[in-house]
Every structure is written in structure tokens, then in C-alpha cells.
C-alpha positions in Angstrom: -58.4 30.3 -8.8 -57.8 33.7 -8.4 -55.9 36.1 -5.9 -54.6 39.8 -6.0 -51.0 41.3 -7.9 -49.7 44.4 -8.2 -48.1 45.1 -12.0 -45.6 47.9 -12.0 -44.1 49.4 -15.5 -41.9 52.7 -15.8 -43.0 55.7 -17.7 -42.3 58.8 -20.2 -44.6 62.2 -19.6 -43.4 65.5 -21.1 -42.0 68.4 -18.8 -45.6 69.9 -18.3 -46.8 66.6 -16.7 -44.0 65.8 -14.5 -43.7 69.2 -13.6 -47.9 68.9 -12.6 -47.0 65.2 -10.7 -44.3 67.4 -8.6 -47.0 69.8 -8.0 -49.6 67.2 -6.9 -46.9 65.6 -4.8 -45.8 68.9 -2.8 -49.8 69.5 -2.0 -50.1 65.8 -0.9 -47.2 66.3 1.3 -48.1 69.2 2.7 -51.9 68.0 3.3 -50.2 64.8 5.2 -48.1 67.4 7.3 -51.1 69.4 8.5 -53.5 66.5 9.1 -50.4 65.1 11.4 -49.9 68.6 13.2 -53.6 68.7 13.8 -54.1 65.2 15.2 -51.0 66.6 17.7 -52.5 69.6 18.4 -56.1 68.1 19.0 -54.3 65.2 21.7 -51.8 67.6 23.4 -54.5 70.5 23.8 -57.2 68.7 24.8 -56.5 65.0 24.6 -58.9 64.5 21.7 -58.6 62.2 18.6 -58.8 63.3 15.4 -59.8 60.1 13.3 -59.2 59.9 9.8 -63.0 60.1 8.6 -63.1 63.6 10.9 -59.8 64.9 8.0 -61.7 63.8 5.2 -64.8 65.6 5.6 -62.7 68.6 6.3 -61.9 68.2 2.5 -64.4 70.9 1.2 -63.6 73.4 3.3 -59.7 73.4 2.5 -60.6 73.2 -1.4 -62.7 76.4 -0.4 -59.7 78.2 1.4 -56.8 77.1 -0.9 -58.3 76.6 -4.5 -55.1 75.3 -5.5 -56.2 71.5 -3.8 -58.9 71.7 -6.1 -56.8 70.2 -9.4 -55.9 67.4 -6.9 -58.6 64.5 -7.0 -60.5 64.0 -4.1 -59.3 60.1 -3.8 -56.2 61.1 -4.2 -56.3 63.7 -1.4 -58.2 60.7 0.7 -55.5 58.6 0.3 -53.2 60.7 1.6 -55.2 61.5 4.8 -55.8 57.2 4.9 -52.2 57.0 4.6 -51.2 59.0 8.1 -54.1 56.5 9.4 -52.3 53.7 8.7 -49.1 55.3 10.0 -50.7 55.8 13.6 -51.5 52.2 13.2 -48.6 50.8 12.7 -47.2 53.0 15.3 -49.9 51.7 18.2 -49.4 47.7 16.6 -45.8 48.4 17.0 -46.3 49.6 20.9 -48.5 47.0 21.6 -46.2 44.1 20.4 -43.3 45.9 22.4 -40.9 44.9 19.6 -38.0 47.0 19.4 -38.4 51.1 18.3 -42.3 51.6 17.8 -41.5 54.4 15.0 -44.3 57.7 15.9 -45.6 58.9 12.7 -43.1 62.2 11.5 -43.5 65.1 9.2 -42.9 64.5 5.6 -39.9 66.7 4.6 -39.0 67.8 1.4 -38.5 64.8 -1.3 -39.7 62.5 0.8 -43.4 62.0 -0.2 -42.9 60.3 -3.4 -46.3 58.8 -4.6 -50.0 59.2 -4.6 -52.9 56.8 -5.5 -55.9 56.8 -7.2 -59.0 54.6 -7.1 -61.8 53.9 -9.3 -61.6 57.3 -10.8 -60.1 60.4 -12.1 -58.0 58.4 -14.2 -58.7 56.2 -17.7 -56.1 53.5 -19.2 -56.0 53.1 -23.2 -53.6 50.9 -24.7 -50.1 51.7 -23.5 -51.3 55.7 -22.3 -52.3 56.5 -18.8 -54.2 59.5 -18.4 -55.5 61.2 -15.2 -57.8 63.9 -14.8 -55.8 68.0 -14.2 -52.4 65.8 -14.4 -51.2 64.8 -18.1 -50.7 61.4 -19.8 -48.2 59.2 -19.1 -46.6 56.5 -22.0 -46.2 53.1 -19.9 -43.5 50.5 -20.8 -45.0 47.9 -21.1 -43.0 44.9 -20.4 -46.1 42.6 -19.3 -49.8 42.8 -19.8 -52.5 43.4 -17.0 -54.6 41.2 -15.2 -57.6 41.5 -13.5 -59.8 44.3 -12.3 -58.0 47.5 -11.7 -58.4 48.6 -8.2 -55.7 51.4 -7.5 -53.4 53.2 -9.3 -49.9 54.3 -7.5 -47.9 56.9 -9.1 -44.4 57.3 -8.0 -41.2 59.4 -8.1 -38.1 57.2 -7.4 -35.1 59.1 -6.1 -33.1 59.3 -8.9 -36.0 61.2 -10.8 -37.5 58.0 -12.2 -41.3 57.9 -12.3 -43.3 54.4 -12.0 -46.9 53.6 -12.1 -48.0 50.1 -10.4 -51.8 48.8 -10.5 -52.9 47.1 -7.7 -55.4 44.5 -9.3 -58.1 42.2 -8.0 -59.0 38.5 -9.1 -56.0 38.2 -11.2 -55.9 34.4 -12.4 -53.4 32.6 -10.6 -50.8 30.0 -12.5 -50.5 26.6 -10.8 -47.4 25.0 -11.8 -48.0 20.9 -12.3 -47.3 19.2 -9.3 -43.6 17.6 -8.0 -44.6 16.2 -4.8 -41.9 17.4 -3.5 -40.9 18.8 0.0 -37.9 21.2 0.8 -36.6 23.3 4.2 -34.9 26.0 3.8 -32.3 27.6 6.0 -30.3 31.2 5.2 -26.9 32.0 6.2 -24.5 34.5 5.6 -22.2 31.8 4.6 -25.0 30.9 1.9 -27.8 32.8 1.1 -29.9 29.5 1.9 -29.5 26.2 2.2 -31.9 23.2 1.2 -32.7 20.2 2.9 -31.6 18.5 -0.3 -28.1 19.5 0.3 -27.9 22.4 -2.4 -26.7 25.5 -1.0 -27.0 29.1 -3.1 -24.2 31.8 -2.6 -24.6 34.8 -1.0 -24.1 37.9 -3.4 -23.3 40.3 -1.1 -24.5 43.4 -3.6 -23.5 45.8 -1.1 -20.1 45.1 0.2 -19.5 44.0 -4.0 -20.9 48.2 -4.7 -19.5 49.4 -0.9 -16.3 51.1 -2.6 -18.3 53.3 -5.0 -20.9 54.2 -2.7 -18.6 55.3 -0.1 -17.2 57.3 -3.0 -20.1 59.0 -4.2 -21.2 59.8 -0.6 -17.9 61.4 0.6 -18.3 63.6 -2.6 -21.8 64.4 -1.5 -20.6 65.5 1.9 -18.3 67.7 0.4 -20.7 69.9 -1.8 -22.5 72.9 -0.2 -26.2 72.5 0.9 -28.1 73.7 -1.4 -26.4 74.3 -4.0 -26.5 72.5 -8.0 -23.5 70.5 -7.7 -24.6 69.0 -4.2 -28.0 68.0 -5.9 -25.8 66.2 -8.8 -24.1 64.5 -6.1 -27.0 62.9 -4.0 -28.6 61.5 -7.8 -25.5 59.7 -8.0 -25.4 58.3 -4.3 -29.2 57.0 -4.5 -28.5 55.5 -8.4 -25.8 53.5 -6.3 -27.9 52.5 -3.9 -30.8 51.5 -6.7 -28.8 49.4 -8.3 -27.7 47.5 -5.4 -31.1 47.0 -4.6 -32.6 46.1 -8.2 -29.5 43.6 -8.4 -31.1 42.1 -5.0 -34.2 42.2 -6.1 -33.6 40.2 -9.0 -31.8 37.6 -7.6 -34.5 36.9 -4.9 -36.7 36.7 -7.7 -35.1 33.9 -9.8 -34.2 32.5 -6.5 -37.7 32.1 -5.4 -38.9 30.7 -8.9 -36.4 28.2 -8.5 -37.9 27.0 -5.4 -41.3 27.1 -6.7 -40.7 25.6 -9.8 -39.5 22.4 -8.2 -41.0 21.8 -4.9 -44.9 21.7 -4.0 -44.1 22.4 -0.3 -41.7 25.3 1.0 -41.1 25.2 5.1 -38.6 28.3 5.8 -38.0 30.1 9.8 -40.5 32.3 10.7 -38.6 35.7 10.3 -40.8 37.9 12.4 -39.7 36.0 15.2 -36.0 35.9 14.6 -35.8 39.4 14.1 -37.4 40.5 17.4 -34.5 38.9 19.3 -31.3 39.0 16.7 -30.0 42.6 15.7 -29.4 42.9 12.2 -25.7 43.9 10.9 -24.5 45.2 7.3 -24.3 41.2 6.2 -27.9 40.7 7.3 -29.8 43.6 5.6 -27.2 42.9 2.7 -29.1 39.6 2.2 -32.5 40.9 2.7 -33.9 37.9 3.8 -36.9 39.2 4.8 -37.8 40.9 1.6 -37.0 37.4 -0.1 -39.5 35.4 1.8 -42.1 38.0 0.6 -41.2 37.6 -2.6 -41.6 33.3 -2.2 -44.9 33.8 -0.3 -46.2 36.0 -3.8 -44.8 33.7 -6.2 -45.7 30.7 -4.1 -49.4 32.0 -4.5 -49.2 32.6 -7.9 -48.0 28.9 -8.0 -50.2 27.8 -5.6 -47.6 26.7 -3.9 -47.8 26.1 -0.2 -44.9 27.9 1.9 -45.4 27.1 5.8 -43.4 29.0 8.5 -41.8 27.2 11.5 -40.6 28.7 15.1 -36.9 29.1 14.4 -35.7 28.0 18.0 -33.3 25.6 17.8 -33.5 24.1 14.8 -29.4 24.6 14.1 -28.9 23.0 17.5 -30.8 19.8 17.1 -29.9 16.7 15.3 -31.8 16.2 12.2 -31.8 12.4 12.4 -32.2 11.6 16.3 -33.6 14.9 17.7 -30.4 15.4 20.4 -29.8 19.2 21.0 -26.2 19.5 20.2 -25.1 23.3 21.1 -22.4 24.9 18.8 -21.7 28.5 17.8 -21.6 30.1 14.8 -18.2 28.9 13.8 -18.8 25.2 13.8 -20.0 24.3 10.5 -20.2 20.9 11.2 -22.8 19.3 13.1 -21.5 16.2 14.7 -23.6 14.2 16.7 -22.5 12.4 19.9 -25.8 10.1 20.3 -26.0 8.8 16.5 -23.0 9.9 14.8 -24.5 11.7 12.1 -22.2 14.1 10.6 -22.8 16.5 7.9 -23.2 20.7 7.5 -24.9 22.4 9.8 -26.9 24.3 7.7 -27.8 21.2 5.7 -29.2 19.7 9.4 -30.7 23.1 10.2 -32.8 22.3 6.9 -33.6 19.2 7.6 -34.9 20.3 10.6 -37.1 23.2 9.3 -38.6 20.6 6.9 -39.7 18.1 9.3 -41.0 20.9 11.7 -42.8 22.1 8.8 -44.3 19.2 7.4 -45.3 18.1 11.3 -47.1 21.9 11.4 -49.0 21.1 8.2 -50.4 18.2 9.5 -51.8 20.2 12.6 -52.6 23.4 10.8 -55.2 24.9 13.7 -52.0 25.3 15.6 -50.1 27.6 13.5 -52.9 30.1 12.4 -52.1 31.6 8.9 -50.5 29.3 7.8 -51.9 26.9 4.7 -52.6 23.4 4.6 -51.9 21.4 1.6 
């Protein structure tokens, strides 16, 4: 079996490459700001669309009028037009499901367009050295080999002046891990991060609020220093290395987390999130836990595994009893679920689990009801 992964290594380059990356990432930025400012022009003039094939075959006429686009490879400059596709996209998907702000595609201001991607060409890999065509060579770490068929290569500047190249690769063998026949539910919490149906619960870390004091440091020094000036740019390095090591710690720990999971159970039923989040506002606590970006993470690994992770509806499943199905109601400070009908009494995240298990193992029985979702 095979399936797609994206492998991601930091790099080295000497001065006269990164300073020809900046370069490539300033034209890209400004090519993404003109092709918005002409798709607004063309629907507020003359309520035409301007479609994304219509940009690209503009291309030779703008390498014509500014010669310096022509150092910039042509898939490269594709992507970048592809890109502000995909951002109208998302925009109209957004308005269309009518869930929450619908996020209109904005202009790209300065340090914020941070990568640009190659295809099948302009670029050649040899041994540990990435080279691409009018840029420079860049010396990867390599901390774990490549798979598959190269598809796309994504180079990227990270905030705190960090670069990273990831390859996006096709039929990269998957790695089944032997089979437990086991089941498991999962239910998060601020309390715990998540909760199994076995009864194990996993603490919440709480990166942010652990890192809160520092930040709010470093940021109240950055909103002292004068705009534009050297000590002001010193100061917002330090404020985003804050911020990625909060989210590297986070990062980590959903990944062990999620290897955990798939190490020992064959069958994963978690809440489906996209659901949840359309009618529950997320506070500090909640995007401190980043439960979203952990259930990616346990779809990918689960993959890997070939593992099967199903999602369930989330309503109600902390309100009904796990053992006879009565909906006991209780708010967020009950953390006992204590049943009038059967007398079953244990935590309520522990129930909640139970709950998202059975629903889950009910769904994969009757998989053309829940489309997306694998059968075993």
C-alpha cells in the first residue's frame, strides 16, 4: 500500500542564496498582490472574472515588461497565481457553508509571503544538496530519508529567519503496524487533553499559559521600540521565537500522543471537530490545546499505520449514559456522571468516551451513511 507524505528538513545556504530566496520571495509577493488588485479591478469595473488560467498566460508579457521576473521559474510564478485561486476558493466554500467569518482574500504585506514552490523542474536533489535553477544551493539536514516520487518542492522562511524545505511526495510506502484488535473513543477536555474509553486520561500541557509570562514580556518590549527602527526588529525575532517554541513543544506532543494511540489500537472513533467548532467559540484554553491540529496529525499517522480513525456527530455524547443510553444533562462543572435509571457512576469524560466508541463502531458498520469515513 502506498499513499502521499510530505518530508520537511531545515537548511544552511550562504548569504548570496538567502539573499536571492528574499529576492524571489518579494517578486512572488508582489506578483500575488497584482494578480489580487486585478481580479478586483476586473469585478468592480465591469463585473468580470479574471480566472486563474487568464493570470498565467499573462506570464510572458510581464517577463517582457519587468525582466527582473525572468530569474524566477515559471512554476514557481504559477504557483503563486494558483495560490490566490485557492484563496478565492476558500473564500466562496467558506460563504457557502455560512460558517462563521468567510475570510476575503487580502494583500500580502511585507514579511508575510514566506514560501514558494516548485514542481517537476528548475530544481535537482543530490545527496544531502538542493539546488534550483537562478537561486543557489541549499545543504539539507537530513534527519530522515525520502520516500517516494517527488512531486513539489516548498521553500520557506519561518519568522524567526529560519529557512525549511518540505517535499511533497507521491506513492510513499505506507507502514502497517501488526494488528491489536483493539477499539478506543476518544474524548478531549481542558481538564485532560483526552480521555480514552479505557479509562486513561493524558494531561493537558498548556504550552502557552506555561510560556504566557515571557511572551507577554517580549511583546510589551516590542511595543515599546520605534517602528522601524533596528532594535524594534530585534524585538519582534524574539516575540515569534516565543511563539515557535510554544508551538514546536505542541507539536511534539501531539505527535507522540498520536503514536501512542496508533500503536495500540486498530480502531480510533474521536468527535467530529468541524462540527463542534461551528457552534462553540474557541478561548485561550482551546487554541492552547489545538485539538484540531492534533486530529490531523492522528488522521496522517493513522494512514501511515493503516489505521482506521472514524469521526462521530459530537451532540450529546457527554450527556448520555454510556451503559443505558438515558440523556442525563449536566454542565461543565459536574465531572461525574451519575445515572438516575441504572446507577452507573464514573467520570464524565470516561462516559463521553465510551460513548464516542460505540457511536463509532455503530458508524463503521453502516459506512454509506457517514461518507469519508473508512471502513475496516
Amino acid at each position: 500500500m502506498q499513499g502521499k507524505k510530505s518530508f520537511k528538513y531545515q537548511t544552511q545556504a550562504n548569504s548570496q542564496t538567502i539573499d536571492q530566496a528574499e529576492r524571489w520571495l518579494f517578486l512572488c509577493r508582489n506578483l500575488y498582490n497584482a494578480a489580487l488588485e486585478q481580479r478586483l479591478t476586473a469585478w468592480k469595473g465591469h463585473h468580470r472574472s479574471v480566472s486563474a488560467n487568464d493570470q498565467k498566460n499573462e506570464l510572458p508579457e510581464i517577463k517582457q515588461a519587468f525582466s527582473e521576473y525572468k530569474e524566477v521559474g515559471s512554476q514557481v510564478l504559477q504557483d503563486v497565481l494558483e495560490r490566490l485561486d485557492r484563496a478565492f476558493a476558500g473564500f466562496f466554500r467558506r460563504v457557502r457553508n455560512g460558517n462563521g467569518k468567510a475570510g476575503f482574500p487580502r494583500f500580502k504585506g511585507r514579511n508575510r509571503y514566506d514560501s514558494f514552490t516548485l514542481k517537476q523542474a528548475g530544481w535537482k536533489l543530490d545527496g544531502r544538496y538542493l539546488t534550483i535553477r537562478n537561486l543557489g544551493k541549499f545543504k539539507l539536514r537530513l534527519s530522515r530519508p525520502i520516500e517516494g516520487d517527488i512531486k513539489t518542492v516548498t521553500v520557506r522562511r519561518t519568522s524567526t529567519g529560519k529557512w525549511f524545505v518540505t517535499f511533497s511526495c507521491d506513492d510513499v510506502p505506507l507502514k502497517p503496524q501488526p494488528p491489536t484488535d483493539k477499539a478506543v473513543g476518544i474524548d478531549v477536555g481542558l481538564e485532560s487533553f483526552l480521555t480514552t474509553s479505557d479509562g486513561m486520561k493524558i494531561g493537558n500541557p498548556r504550552f502557552f499559559k506555561r510560556s504566557r509570562a515571557i511572551l507577554v514580556m517580549r511583546q510589551q518590549r516590542l511595543s515599546r521600540r520605534v517602528k522601524g527602527s533596528h532594535r524594534r526588529a530585534k524585538a519582534r525575532v524574539l516575540v515569534a521565537k516565543a511563539h515557535e517554541k510554544i508551538y514546536n513543544q505542541r507539536r511534539d506532543f501531539h505527535f507522540k500522543v498520536a503514536n501512542q494511540l496508533v500503536r495500540f489500537y486498530d480502531t480510533i472513533c474521536i468527535e467530529k471537530m468541524d462540527a463542534w467548532n461551528s457552534t462553540t467559540p474557541l478561548n485561550r484554553s482551546m487554541r492552547d490545546a489545538a485539538w484540531f491540529g492534533f486530529f490531523d496529525i492522528l488522521r496522517w499517522k493513522a494512514e501511515e499505520a493503516a489505521r482506521t480513525v472514524i469521526e462521530v456527530p459530537p451532540r450529546d455524547t457527554s450527556q448520555l449514559c454510556s451503559q443505558c443510553g438515558t440523556r442525563v444533562p449536566k454542565d461543565f462543572s459536574v465531572r461525574i456522571h451519575s445515572c438516575p435509571s441504572c446507577g452507573l457512576s464514573i467520570d464524565r469524560d470516561v462516559n463521553a468516551a465510551l460513548n464516542i466508541k460505540r457511536l463509532g463502531q455503530s458508524l463503521r458498520d453502516t459506512p454509506a451513511q457517514v461518507p469519508g469515513i473508512p471502513a475496516l
